[in-house]
N, C-alpha and C positions, 0 to 999 in steps of 0.2 A: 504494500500500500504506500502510496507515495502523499505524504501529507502537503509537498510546497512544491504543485504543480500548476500551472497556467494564471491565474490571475491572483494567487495568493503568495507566488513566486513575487510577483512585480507586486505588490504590498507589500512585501519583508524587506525588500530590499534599501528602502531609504529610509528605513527604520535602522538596518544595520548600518547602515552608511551617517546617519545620524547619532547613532551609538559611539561608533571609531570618531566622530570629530569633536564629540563632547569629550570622549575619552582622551584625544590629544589637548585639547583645552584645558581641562582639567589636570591631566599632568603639568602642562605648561604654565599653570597659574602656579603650582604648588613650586616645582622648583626654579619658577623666574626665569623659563625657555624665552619669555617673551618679553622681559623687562627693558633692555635696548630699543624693540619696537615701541614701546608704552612709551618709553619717554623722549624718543625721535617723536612719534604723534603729538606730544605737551608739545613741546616745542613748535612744529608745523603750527599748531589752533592756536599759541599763544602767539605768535607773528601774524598770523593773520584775523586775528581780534583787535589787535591793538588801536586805541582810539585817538584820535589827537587830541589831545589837551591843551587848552589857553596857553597861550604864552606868559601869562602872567603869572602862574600858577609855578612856586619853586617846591623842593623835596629835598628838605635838608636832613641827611642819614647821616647815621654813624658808621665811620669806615672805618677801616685798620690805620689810616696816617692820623685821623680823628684823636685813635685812641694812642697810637704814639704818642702824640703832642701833649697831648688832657690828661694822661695815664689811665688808669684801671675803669673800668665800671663798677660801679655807680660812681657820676662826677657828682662834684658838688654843685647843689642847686644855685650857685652862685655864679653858674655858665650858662643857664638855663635863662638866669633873670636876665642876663649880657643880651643874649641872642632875641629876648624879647623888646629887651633894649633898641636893637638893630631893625627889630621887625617892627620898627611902632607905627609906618604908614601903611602896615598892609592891612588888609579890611578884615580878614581873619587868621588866626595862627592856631594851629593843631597838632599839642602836643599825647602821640600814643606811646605813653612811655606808665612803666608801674613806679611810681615814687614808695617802695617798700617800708625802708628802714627809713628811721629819723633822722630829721637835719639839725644841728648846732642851730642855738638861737639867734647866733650871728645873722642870717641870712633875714630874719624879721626883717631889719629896716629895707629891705631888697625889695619882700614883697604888698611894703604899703600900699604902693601904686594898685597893684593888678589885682586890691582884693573890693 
């Protein structure tokens, strides 16, 4: 008796075929066959999303010469109030930073202004 003959032959088959490429997906997520591809793709959508932004609009980071010069992290909030200092015509200033630990009471008369 032949159970996978004429049209239940051509049903099985992209069933198997469906099997083996989840099967390769599946290994391929577990051990990162595919992690070069994934992140050549970020790249590809992340160039071509990119938006143009105002010109007037700056992004001041913290880089490695940043941190050369300033030393360690966490600087003292006493570079912080400087740069607001320098920012006082822009219309708005956005700082995303966590202030954790405490500052010396020094830096009080720093922030009269901006409170």
């Amino acid at each position: 008796m032949n159970y996978f003959s004429g049209k239940s032959r051509r049903a099985v088959a992209p069933l198997v075929v469906s099997a083996l490429v989840s099967a390769v997906a599946a290994c391929g997520s577990w051990f990162n066959w595919f992690a070069a591809l994934d992140q050549a793709w970020y790249d590809v959508s992340i160039r071509l999303h990119l938006l143009d932004y105002p010109e007037d609009i700056a992004i001041v980071a913290i880089d490695e010469s940043s941190l050369d010069r300033l030393g360690a992290w966490p600087w003292n909030r006493r570079y912080h109030a400087l740069m607001l200092d320098r920012l006082d015509q822009a219309d708005a200033v956005v700082f995303d930073l966590i202030f954790a630990e405490a500052q010396s009471l020094a830096v009080k008369p720093l922030a009269k202004p901006y409170t």
